[in-house]
N, C-alpha and C positions, 0 to 999 in steps of 0.2 A: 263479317263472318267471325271475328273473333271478339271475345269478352273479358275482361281485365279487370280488376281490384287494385287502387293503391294501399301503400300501408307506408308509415312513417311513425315513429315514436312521437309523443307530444309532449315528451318533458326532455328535453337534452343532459346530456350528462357534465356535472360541474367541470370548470374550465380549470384545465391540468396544469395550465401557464404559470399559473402561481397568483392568476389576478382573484378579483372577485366574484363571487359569484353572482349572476344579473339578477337572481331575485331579492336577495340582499345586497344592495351597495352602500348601506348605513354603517354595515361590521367591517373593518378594515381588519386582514388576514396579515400574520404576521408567523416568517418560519418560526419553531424551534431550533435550538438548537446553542452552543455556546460560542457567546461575543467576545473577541479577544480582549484585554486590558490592554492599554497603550500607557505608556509613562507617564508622570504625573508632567502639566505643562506649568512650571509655576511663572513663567512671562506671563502667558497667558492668563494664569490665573488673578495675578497682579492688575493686570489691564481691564480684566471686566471689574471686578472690585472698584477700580479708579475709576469706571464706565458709571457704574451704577450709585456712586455716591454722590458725583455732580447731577448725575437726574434729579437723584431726593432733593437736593440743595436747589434745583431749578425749579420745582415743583412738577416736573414730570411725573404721566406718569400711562403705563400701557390699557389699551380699551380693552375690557372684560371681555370676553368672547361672550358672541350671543349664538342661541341654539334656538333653532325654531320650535314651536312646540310642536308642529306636528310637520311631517314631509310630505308632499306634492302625493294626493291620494288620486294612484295610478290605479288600487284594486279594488272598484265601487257598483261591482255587479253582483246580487246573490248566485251564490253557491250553483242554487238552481240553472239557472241560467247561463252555465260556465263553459267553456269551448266544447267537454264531453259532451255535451245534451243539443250546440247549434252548430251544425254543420256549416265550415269554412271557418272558421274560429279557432284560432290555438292558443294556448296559453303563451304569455302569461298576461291576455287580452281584459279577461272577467274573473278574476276570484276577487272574494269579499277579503277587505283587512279588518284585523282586530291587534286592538292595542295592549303590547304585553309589558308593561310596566310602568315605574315611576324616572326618578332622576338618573341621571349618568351614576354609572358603577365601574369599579380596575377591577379587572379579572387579572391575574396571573397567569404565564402559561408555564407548564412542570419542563423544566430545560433552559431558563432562559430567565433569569432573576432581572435582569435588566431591559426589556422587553414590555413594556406592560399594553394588555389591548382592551380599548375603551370601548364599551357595547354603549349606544343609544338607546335605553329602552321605553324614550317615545318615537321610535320611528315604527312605523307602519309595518308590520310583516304580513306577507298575505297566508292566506289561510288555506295550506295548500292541502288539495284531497286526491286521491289515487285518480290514473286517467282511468276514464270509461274504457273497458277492455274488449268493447260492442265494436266502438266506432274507430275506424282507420280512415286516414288519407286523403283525411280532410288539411289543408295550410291555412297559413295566414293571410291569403291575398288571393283574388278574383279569376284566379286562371289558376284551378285547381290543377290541373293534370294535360299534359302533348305525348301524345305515344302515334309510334309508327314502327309497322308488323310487318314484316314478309314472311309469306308460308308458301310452303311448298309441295304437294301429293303428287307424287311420280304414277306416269299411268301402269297400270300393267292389264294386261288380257290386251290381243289385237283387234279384235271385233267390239267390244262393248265396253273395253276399260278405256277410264276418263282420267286426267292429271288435270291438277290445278296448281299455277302459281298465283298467288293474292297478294295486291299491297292494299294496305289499311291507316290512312291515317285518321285519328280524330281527336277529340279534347274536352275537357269538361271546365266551364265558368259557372261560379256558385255568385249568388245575389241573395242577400238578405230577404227577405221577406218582411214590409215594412209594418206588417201589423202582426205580428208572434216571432219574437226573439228564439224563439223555442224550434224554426221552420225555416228554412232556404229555398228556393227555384235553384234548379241545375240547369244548364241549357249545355246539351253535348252534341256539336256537330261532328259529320263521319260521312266521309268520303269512302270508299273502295274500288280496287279494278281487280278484276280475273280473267285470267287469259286462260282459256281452253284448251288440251291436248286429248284429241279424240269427242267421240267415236268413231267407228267406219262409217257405222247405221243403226241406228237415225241419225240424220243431223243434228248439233250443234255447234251455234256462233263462235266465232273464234275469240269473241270478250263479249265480259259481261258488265254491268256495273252499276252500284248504287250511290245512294245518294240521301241521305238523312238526318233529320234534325230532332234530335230528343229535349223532351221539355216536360223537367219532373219538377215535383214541390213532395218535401221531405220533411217529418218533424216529429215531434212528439205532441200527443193529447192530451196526458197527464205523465208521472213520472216511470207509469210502466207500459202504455199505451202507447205505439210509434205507428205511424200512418206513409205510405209511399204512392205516390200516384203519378201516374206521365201518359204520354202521348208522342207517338215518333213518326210524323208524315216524313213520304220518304218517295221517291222516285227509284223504281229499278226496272233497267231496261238495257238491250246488246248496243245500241246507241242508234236504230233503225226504226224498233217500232214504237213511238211514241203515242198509240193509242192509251185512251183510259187505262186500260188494264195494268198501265205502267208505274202507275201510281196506290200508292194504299196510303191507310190510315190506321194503324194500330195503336192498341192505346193498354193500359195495365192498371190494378189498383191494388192495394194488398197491406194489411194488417199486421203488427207485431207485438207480441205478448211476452214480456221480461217476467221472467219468472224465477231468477236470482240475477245479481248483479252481472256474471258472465253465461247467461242462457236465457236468450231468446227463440222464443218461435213464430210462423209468422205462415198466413194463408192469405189467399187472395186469387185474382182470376186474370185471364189476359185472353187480349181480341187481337187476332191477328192476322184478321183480312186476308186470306191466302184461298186458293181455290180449293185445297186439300181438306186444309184447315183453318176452322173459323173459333171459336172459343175451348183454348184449355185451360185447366185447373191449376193453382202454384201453391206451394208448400213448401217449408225447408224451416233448418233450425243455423244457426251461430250458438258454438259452445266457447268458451275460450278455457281450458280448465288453467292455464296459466299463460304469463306473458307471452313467451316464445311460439305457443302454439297455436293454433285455430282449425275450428272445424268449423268450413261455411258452407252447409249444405242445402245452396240456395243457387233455382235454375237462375240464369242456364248455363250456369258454368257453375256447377258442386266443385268445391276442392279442400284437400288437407294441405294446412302448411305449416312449416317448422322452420323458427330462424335461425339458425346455424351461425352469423356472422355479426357485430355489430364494430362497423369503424366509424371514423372519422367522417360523419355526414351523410352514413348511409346505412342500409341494411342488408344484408342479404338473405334471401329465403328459400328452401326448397320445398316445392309441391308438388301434388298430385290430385289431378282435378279429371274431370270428364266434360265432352260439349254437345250439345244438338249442333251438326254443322248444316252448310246448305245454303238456303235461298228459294225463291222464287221471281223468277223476271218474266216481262213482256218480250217477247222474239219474234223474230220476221226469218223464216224458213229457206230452205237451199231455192225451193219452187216460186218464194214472191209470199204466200201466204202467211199471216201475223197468226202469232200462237201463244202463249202460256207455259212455259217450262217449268215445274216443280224437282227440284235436288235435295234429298237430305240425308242423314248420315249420323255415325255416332264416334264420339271420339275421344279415345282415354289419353294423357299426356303424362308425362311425367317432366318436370320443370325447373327451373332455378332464376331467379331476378335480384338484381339488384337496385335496390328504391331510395334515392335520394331524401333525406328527411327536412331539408329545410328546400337547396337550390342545386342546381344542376342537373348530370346529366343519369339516369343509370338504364339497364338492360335486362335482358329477357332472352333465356335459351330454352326452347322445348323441342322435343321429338314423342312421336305417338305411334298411335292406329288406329287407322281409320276402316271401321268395318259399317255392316245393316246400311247399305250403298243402294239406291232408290231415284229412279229421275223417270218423271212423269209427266204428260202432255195434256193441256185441256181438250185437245182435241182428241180424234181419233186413231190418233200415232198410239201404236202399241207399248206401253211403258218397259223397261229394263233395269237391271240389276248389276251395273258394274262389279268387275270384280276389289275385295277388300285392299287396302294399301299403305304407305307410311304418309307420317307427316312429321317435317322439320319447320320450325319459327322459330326467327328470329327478331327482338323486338330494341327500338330504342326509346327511352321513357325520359321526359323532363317533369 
């Protein structure tokens, strides 16, 4: 019952330590700043003097430093094809290198006469280009995303108000896709339980619960052309009536059209097997007008978010998003009789998460309203209208 977005930066910010930077490790970084003088050592000096005129007289003599002509080419993917454009991919996996120069050069740095830092300039740089400001939340490794939700709707009204508590776990594994570098299979298993509080009358179960496995394939058709499609067989039922009806097959497909580099749009349709409802229409836009921002106005879960926070390994963001909530299950009645339950609902949130960008753990606070409150029978049980109410979640995100 609930729907989530990760986001994670995909270029980290240079390391503060004082080390190197990992996409140059050919420049050796070197403070500013002024080197004390120490006295002059004339032992010392005496002794290498006496060191190095026995070598010449032995015929010693030290090996030339050798320098490779080119370094270990890490970044041998075009451009095209770069973590932005295939989903599960981050940098710095695929960018193309180009070679920026000839022989070794002494640069000097202003503070520091005694200092000098030797640039390579046949080592490899890769050819770095702005991340795509479309695609979030993609990593570098097979277990994109584990989130786990508990939400809450307190009942109210004594006769026809309903409460729900929901726990939600699930998770998303991306797979390459063996023939278009350009496209991934996702496969997102999701668990859920809801425990029922209320009504008087009509009946319903005291839990409910699903059980589903989503399997989408994601990509691009050319560079402004993006294609999404999936399928999510799923089992939901109170744990009693295991007829047919307990099971559906939904499935989705939907189009997306870049129309600058941070503005896409995108249509498409979806089947959704339900008694109520069998086919609606999808539509929505992703604007980024800058880094920090996003507008994803994409069911079923539309949200604005703003990132407010950036530390050490993670993100924070605040949002404000809207849901279709709800469900539909297979049920077995107070009387014995198996029936069809339809719930749905609408629900505005306002939010804040914090998203881990490489590893670990982050989180998820929201509270809403939940109103347009609807639960309906296939049979001939009179349908009702709960009255409207809050909603608190809580989430934890690996």
């Amino acid at each position: 019952m609930t729907h989530s977005h990760a986001r994670c930066r995909l270029l980290r910010a240079p390391d503060k330590s004082g080390g190197d930077c990992p996409l140059f490790r050919g420049v050796r970084a070197v403070k500013t700043g002024t080197v004390p003088f120490s006295q002059p050592d004339l032992l010392g000096a005496l002794r290498q003097t006496l060191f190095l005129a026995v070598a010449a007289a032995l015929g010693m003599s030290l090996p030339a430093p050798v320098r490779a002509t080119e370094s270990p080419r890490l970044y041998d993917t075009d451009v095209s094809g770069s973590a932005y454009s295939t989903p599960g991919v981050e940098l710095p996996e695929q960018l193309r290198s180009v070679r920026v120069g000839g022989a070794c050069e002494s640069y000097m740095l202003p503070g520091d006469v005694n200092q000098p830092v030797v640039i390579d300039n046949d080592l490899l740089v890769p050819n770095v280009q702005p991340p795509d400001p479309l695609l979030s939340g993609f990593r570098n490794r097979p277990v994109q995303r584990v989130e786990f939700d508990a939400t809450f709707l307190p009942r109210h009204g004594r006769q026809t108000g309903v409460g729900f508590t929901d726990f939600d776990l699930n998770s998303t594994v991306a797979i390459p896709f063996p023939l278009s570098p350009e496209s991934a299979f996702l496969i997102s298993p999701d668990a859920q339980a809801h425990f029922v509080d209320g009504p008087n009358s009509p009946d319903l179960p005291a839990k409910l619960y699903d059980a589903t496995l989503q399997i989408a394939w994601a990509g691009k058709l050319s560079s402004t052309i993006m294609f999404d499609v999936g399928v999510q067989p799923g089992c939901h039922y109170d744990g009693s009536n295991d007829q047919n009806t307990a099971y559906r097959l939904p499935y989705y497909f939907a189009l997306g059209y870049r129309f600058a580099p941070n503005f896409l749009v995108g249509i498409g349709a979806a089947y959704l097997d339900r008694v109520d409802v069998h086919w609606v229409p999808l539509a929505g836009l992703i604007w980024v007008p800058e880094e920090s921002t996003r507008f994803e106005l994409v069911p079923p879960r539309p949200r604005i978010a703003h990132r407010f926070w950036i530390g050490e390994g993670f993100e924070r963001w605040w949002y404000f998003a809207a849901e279709f909530g709800g469900g539909e299950w297979a049920i077995r009645r107070a009387d014995g009789a198996n029936d069809v339950v339809d719930i749905e609902d609408w629900r505005v949130i306002n939010g804040m998460e914090q998203i881990p960008t490489n590893s670990g753990l982050g989180f998820r606070i929201e509270y809403g309203y939940v109103f347009a409150r609807h639960v309906s029978y296939a049979s001939s049980t009179p349908s009702f209208d709960p009255p409207s109410t809050l909603l608190a979640r809580i989430g934890v995100i690996y």
